[in-house]
Phi, psi and omega in degrees: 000119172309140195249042216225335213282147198276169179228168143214154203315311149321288200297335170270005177263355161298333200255073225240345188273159169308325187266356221199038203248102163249204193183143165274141169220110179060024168106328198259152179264144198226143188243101174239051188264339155341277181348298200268294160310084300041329179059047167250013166285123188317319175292003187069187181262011186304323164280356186282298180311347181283304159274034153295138152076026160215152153342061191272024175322274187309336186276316177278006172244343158305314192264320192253162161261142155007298170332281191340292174329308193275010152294106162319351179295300197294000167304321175319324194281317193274128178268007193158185198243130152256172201274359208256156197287182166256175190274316185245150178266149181250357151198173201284072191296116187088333172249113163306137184300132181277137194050051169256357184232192161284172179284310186280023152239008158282296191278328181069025150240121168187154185310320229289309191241143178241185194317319181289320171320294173270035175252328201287297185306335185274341168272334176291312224281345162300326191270351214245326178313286180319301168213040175236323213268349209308306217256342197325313185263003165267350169253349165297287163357318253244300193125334201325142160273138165308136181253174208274356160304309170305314177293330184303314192257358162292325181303302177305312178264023141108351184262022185269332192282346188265341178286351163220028180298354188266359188265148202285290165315348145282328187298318183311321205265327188273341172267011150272342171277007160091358154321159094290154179246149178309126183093359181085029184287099149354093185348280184305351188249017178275131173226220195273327194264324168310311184284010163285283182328322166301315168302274216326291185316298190297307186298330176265046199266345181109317224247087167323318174273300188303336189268022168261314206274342184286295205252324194307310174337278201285014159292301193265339205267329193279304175308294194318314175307337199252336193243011181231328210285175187280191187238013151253333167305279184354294169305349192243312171275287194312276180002285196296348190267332191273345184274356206059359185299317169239171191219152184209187213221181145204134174276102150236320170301155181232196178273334207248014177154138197263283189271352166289124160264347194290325208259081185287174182224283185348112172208161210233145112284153155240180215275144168343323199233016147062027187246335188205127202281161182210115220236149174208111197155163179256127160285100192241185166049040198241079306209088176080014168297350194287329184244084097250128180324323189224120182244110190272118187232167235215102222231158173227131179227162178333302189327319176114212200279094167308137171257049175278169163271153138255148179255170172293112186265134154001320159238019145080017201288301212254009186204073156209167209261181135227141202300145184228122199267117170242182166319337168235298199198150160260014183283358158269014160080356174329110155212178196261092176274118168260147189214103161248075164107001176329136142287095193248105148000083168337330178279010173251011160310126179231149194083219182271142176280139176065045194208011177298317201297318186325315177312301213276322176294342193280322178303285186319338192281308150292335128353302213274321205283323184282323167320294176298346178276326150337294194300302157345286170317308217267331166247040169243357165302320180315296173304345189259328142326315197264012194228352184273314214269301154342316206258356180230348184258130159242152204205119163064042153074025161224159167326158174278316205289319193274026179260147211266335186310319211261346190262344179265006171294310189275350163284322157326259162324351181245321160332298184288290189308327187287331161315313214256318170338285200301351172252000158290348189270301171315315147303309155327298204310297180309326173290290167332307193294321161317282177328297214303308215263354201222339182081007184202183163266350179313307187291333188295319180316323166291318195278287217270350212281338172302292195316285177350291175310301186287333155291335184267324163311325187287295200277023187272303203281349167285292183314359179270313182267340168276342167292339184252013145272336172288327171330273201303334203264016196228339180037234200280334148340304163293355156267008209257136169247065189203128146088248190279269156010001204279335198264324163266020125301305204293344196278314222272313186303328178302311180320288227256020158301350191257058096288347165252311189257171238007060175112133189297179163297313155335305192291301188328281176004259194318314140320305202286327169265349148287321178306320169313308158328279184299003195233014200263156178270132184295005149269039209259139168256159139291000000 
């Protein structure tokens, strides 16, 4: 039977039985009695039977997400069409879920972005459609490593080269291997709200570890090279990474302190003939470290704290890692690095000897700043879940949505997040404007590390009330790590790592208003 060919409700209402059961979903008819004798509804067949030989449209989106329709396996099933419009449409076609975006790719007026910016987005959010989310939340689940065929073609399109294209010796490098950035952007004209706009498109895939494992390692572990290392590291090492071929991390954190980054254990001598540091010491919490080739790590030597690579050796004696099971995925590659007795190249020193930690501070600020474009993103997806999920679950014979707890619960939320949005936009702006005007990050470090710090504090403690209202508005569905709830499960297990890394909620506070301090007039009265 084609599966083109009209029907009517009559002729499907024929088929009602166990032996015999088809059902509508959005107008199209589906033949599931395969389906149902096979046992491949998750729910057994008892719901099947219930809406046999009917409009089961309300019934499969009370129980499924939307998503399910769009697997081509399930094409198979369908067998016609009816001629009557459907009932419920299964996405917001052509329209965005209000506060499921920013306003300045919702509303398209804002200072902030200009054409290439949504020419950018549309092109990461194509690639991402195309070959990361099909599969996303099941190798998120799964634990799966990003492989390194995949890291090749994230590379290939241009997104390994956007994580350090604002540095001068990366743009140089990256038009001679022949990159392009995604949407056609222009090296030089790439800026910061392009790399907002990257975090948003990825994180909103849900799956907090894998889009720490496509990229994260290598987010933080590549700048230190670019904005410190000699130009034969550079020349030696980058290439291949920006091609995808090797992958690298950065080691900084230990077992014996998180946010103490000074009080290192990880240490170095050097070899008799002064050619090579000989690093010993341990790595924990360490963010795409389980595949990666290269670890930029942060070492305490005579000198005081050193920055180098170690590379991964071959036979695993003096470099190697072990899985560390956290709270969101192992598919981010977390591991727990031993270093024994590593022989490190003086030429894999990067910058000045004893001039690391300066490195690594230099580093965090823009961290903190890619945490919040993450974090954000990953809870205003909460809201676009719970408002999807409001507008379709009936509970005492309404809408969720028409209760007055839940719209103001969905107020909540969108209130806080679009707040932390618009000073994550302003602070960018303020960054931006830095880079711009001085050529370099030195003044934003100074200038900005406070504001930075008190943003990423704010936006840790939002993500805490949107997981735990996505919750409540998802009930039991959001402990499930399966079907409608699955992405406010990952978030509510996930959230509150972004209160701890890179740097707690506390310390930040408390850094932002010291920062604050020093800047107060010493005489200030009431």
């Amino acid at each position: 039977m084609s599966a083109t060919k009209m029907l009517t409700m009559e002729e499907v209402q024929q088929h009602n039985t166990k032996e015999d059961m088809w059902v509508v979903i959005d107008g199209k008819v589906f033949d599931l009695t395969a389906f149902g004798a096979m046992g491949l509804h998750p729910g057994g067949m008892p719901p099947l039977i219930e809406v046999a030989g009917q409009d089961a449209t309300d019934a499969f989106y009370g129980l499924h997400r939307a998503s399910i329709l769009d697997d081509p396996k399930y094409a198979r099933f369908v067998v016609g069409q009816v001629a009557t419009e459907p009932k419920q449409k299964s996405k917001h076609e052509g329209d965005v879920v209000p506060y499921g975006e920013s306003h300045g790719f919702w509303r398209k007026a804002s200072l902030y972005y200009k054409p290439t910016h949504h020419e950018y987005r549309q092109a990461v959010r194509n690639f991402i459609d195309s070959e990361i989310r099909p599969d996303v939340i099941t190798v998120d689940e799964e634990g799966t490593y990003p492989s390194l065929e995949l890291n090749m073609k994230i590379a290939q399109f241009g997104i390994l080269a956007c994580l350090v294209v604002s540095e001068p010796r990366a743009t140089e490098l990256i038009t001679e291997l022949g990159i392009t950035l995604p949407g056609g952007v222009d090296p030089k004209a790439y800026d910061l709200f392009h790399g907002l706009i990257f975090s948003e498109e990825f994180r909103a895939t849900g799956c907090y570890g894998y889009g720490d494992g496509l990229f994260g390692g290598c987010s933080i572990g590549l700048p230190p090279l670019f904005k410190f290392g000699s130009e034969e590291l550079v020349r030696r090492l980058c290439p291949d990474i920006l091609l995808g071929k090797k992958r690298i991390c950065l080691a900084v954190s230990e077992p014996y302190a998180g946010s103490d980054v000074q009080n290192l254990h990880c240490s170095a001598v050097l070899s008799e003939d002064e050619t090579h540091w000989i690093v010993t010491g341990v790595k924990k919490w360490i963010t795409g470290g389980m595949y990666a080739d290269y670890f930029t790590t942060l070492v305490q030597t005579p000198m005081g704290p050193t920055m180098m690579v170690i590379e991964r050796d071959e036979d695993g004696e003096t470099c190697t890692t072990r899985p560390i099971k956290t709270s969101y995925s192992m598919a981010a590659g977390t591991a727990y690095v031993e270093i024994m007795e590593a022989q490190v190249p003086r030429h894999n020193v990067i910058g000045k000897e004893g001039m690391g930690f300066m490195y690594a501070m230099a580093n965090f600020n823009t961290e903190r700043w890619g945490m919040v474009c993450s974090g954000n993103r990953l809870s205003r997806l909460m809201v676009e879940e719970c408002f999807k999920w409001a507008m379709q679950r009936k509970i005492f014979g309404k809408r969720l949505v028409d209760q007055p707890v839940i719209r103001f619960k969905l107020a909540q939320m969108a209130a806080e997040v679009e707040a932390v949005h618009s000073l994550l936009e302003d602070v960018t702006y303020q960054m931006q404007e830095s880079i711009d005007r001085t050529g370099s990050e030195e003044e934003l470090n100074k200038r900005l590390a406070g504001p930075i710090s008190l943003l990423k504090y704010k936006q840790t403690r939002v993500a805490q009330l949107c997981a735990d209202n996505a919750c409540q508005i998802f009930g039991g569905r959001a402990l499930t790590r399966s079907g409608m709830g699955v992405l406010v499960e990952k978030f509510h297990r996930s959230q509150k790592m972004q209160a701890i890394l890179g740097g707690s909620e506390e310390i930040l506070a408390d850094f932002a208003i010291r920062q604050a301090i020093r800047k107060a007039p010493s005489d200030s009265r009431l």
